[in-house]
N, C-alpha and C positions, 0 to 999 in steps of 0.2 A: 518356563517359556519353552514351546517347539520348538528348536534351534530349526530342524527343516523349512518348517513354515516360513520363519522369520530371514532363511537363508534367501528362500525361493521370493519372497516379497522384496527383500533388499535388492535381489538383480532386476525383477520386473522395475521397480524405482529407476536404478540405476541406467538401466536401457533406455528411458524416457528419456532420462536427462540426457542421454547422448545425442539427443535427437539425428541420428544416423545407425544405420544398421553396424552391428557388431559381433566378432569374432569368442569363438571358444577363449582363445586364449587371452584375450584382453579380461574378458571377466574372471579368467582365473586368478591373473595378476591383479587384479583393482580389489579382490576379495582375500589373495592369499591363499586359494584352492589349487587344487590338485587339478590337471586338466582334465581327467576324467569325471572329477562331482561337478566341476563347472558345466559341463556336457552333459550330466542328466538331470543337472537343474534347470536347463535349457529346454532340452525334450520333455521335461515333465511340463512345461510353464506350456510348450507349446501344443501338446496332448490334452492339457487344460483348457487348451482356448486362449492362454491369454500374451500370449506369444505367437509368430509364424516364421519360418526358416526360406530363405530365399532355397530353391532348387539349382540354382547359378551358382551360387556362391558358396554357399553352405552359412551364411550370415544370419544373423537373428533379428528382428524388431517387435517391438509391443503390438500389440495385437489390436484393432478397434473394438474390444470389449471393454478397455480401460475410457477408451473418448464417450463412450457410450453410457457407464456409468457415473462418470465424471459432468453427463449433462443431467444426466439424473440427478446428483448430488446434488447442482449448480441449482437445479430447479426449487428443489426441496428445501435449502440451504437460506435462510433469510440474513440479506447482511446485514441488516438494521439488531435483528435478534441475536444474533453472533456475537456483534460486538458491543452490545445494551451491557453487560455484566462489567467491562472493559471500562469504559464509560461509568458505570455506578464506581467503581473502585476509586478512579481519579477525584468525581466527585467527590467521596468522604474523605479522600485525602487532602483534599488540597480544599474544600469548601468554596471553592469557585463555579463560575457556570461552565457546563461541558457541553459539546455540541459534536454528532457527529456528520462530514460534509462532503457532499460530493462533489464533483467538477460538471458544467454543464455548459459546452461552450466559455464565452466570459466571465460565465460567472460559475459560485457554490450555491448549490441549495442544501440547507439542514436539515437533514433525515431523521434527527432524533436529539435528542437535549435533556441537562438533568440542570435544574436552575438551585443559583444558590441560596442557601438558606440565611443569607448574611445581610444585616440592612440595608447596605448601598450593594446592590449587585450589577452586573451586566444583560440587559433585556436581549430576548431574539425569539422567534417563534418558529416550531418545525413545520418547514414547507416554505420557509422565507428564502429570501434569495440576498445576495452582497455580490458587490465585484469582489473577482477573485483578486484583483492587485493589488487591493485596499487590506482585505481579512486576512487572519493568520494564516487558516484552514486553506484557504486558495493559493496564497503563496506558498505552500509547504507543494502542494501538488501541482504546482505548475513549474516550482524547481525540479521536480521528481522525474517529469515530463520532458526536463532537457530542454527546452523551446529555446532557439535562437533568436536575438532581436529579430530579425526578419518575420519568425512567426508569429512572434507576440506581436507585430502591427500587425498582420491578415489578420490575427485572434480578436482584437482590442478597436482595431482602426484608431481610437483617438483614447489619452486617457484624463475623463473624467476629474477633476479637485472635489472633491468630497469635503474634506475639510483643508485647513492652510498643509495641513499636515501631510496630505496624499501625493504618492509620485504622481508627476504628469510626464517624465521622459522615459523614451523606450529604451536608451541609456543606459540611464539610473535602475529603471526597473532590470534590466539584464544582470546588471552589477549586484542588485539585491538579490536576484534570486540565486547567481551563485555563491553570496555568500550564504543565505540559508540551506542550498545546499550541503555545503562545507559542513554547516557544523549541524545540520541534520534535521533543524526546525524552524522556525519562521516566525519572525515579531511583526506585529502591530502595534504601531505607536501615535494612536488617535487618529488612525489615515481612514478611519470608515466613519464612523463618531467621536464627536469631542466628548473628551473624560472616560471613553473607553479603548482598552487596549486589550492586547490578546497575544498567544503563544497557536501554534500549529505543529503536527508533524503528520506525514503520510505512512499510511496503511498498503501493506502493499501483501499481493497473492500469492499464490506458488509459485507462478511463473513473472513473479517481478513483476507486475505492473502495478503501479500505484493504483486504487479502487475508492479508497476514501481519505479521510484526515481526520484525526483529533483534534481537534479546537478548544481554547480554552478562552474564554471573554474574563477580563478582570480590570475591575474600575483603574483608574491612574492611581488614584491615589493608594494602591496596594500594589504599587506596579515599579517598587525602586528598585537600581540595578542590581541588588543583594536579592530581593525577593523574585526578581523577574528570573533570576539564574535555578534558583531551586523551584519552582513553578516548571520552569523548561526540561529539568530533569525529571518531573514528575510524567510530563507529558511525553517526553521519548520513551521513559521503560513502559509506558501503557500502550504506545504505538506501537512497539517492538511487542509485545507481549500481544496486542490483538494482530499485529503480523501473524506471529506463529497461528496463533490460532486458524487463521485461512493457509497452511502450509508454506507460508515462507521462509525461507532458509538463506542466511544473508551469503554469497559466495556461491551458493548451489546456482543459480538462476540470477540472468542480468536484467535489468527494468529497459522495455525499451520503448522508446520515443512515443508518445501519444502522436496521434494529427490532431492536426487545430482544429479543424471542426468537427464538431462533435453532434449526434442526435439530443435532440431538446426531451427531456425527460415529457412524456405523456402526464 
């Protein structure tokens, strides 16, 4: 490996994350460098383009060649394709249906699905739509999302019984969602259809915002609290693992607050 390369990329990182201009000596000390290589790893980034130095201050920031590429990436970048491989894995693992879902206002629509190969399975179609307070995939993201009771009525206005089983208080739903917070994923328990239930957890970017959810649809009757726990563990290291894939880094970067309303997917 170029140790230089890899020097000089670790502080252009590292500078982002500050999100604030910074000193020679701070990136000596966060790297362990000498302040003189901190300083021509500075001048080099910025002779590069990818970096610029205040005249004022003598401070450093990234450079709009990284925002620039980064929309390029963004462009290029399919998240449906990204995390399709992510998605086949859980599937053979766990032989359930997989879905992956985004937030759209009220509700999730499913962007992609791998159905399972098993006789009784759990139906959905990509392009279909659920309330999010009913499905796993929704409540995983709209814990993610932080929403106070207060938002989730602007969000919701009233909520729907779908089945005996569906929350109807903004409450209760507050309460559910921080416990899926808590422990990282999201159950459904026949609250969208009767005899199906499901697992969720949120997908989330470099910069911590949650972008989608893993869902997992699995009939009741494959859904006892011994098998609903290993199912759940299945579905976190596949979230956590298509995390990383879109750069995020748990502690690097904090997930911050959705708004409630949201653009209606075209």
């Amino acid at each position: 490996m170029d140790s230089t390369l890899a020097k000089g990329l670790a502080a252009i990182e590292w500078m982002t994350r500050q999100q604030r201009d910074c000193r020679v000596t701070e990136l000596a000390q966060a790297f362990g460098m000498a302040r003189s290589n901190a300083h021509r790893t500075l001048q080099t980034l910025v002779e590069c383009g990818w970096a610029v130095q205040d005249p004022a201050t003598s401070a450093y920031r990234p450079s709009l060649r990284l925002f620039e590429l980064g929309a390029l990436v963004s462009e290029a970048a399919d998240l449906g394709a990204l995390m399709r491989p992510h998605l086949a894995a859980l599937a053979q693992a766990t032989g359930e249906t997989i879905h992956l879902a985004v937030l759209d206002g009220p509700e999730i629509v499913y962007l992609d699905k791998f159905d399972s190969p098993l006789p009784v399975a759990a139906y959905s179609r990509i392009g279909g739509r659920a309330a999010a307070c009913c499905v796993a995939a929704g409540k995983a993201l709209l814990a993610a999302n932080r929403l106070d009771e207060s938002a989730l009525r602007e969000l919701f206005g009233t909520l729907q019984a779908h089945t005996p089983h569906s929350i109807t208080g903004f409450e209760a739903l507050h309460a559910e969602l921080e416990r899926t917070r808590a422990r990282g994923y999201a159950e459904n328990r026949e609250e969208w259809r009767l005899g199906v239930c499901g697992l969720g957890a949120p997908v989330f970017d470099a910069r911590g915002h949650a972008v989608a959810a893993i869902g997992m649809s699995v009939p009741s009757i494959r859904f006892a609290r011994t098998q609903a726990r290993t199912l759940a563990e299945h579905t976190l290291a596949c979230a956590r693992d298509a995390s990383a894939t879109l750069g995020y880094r748990p502690g690097a970067s904090a997930a911050a607050p959705a708004t409630t309303k949201r653009r209606r997917l075209e």
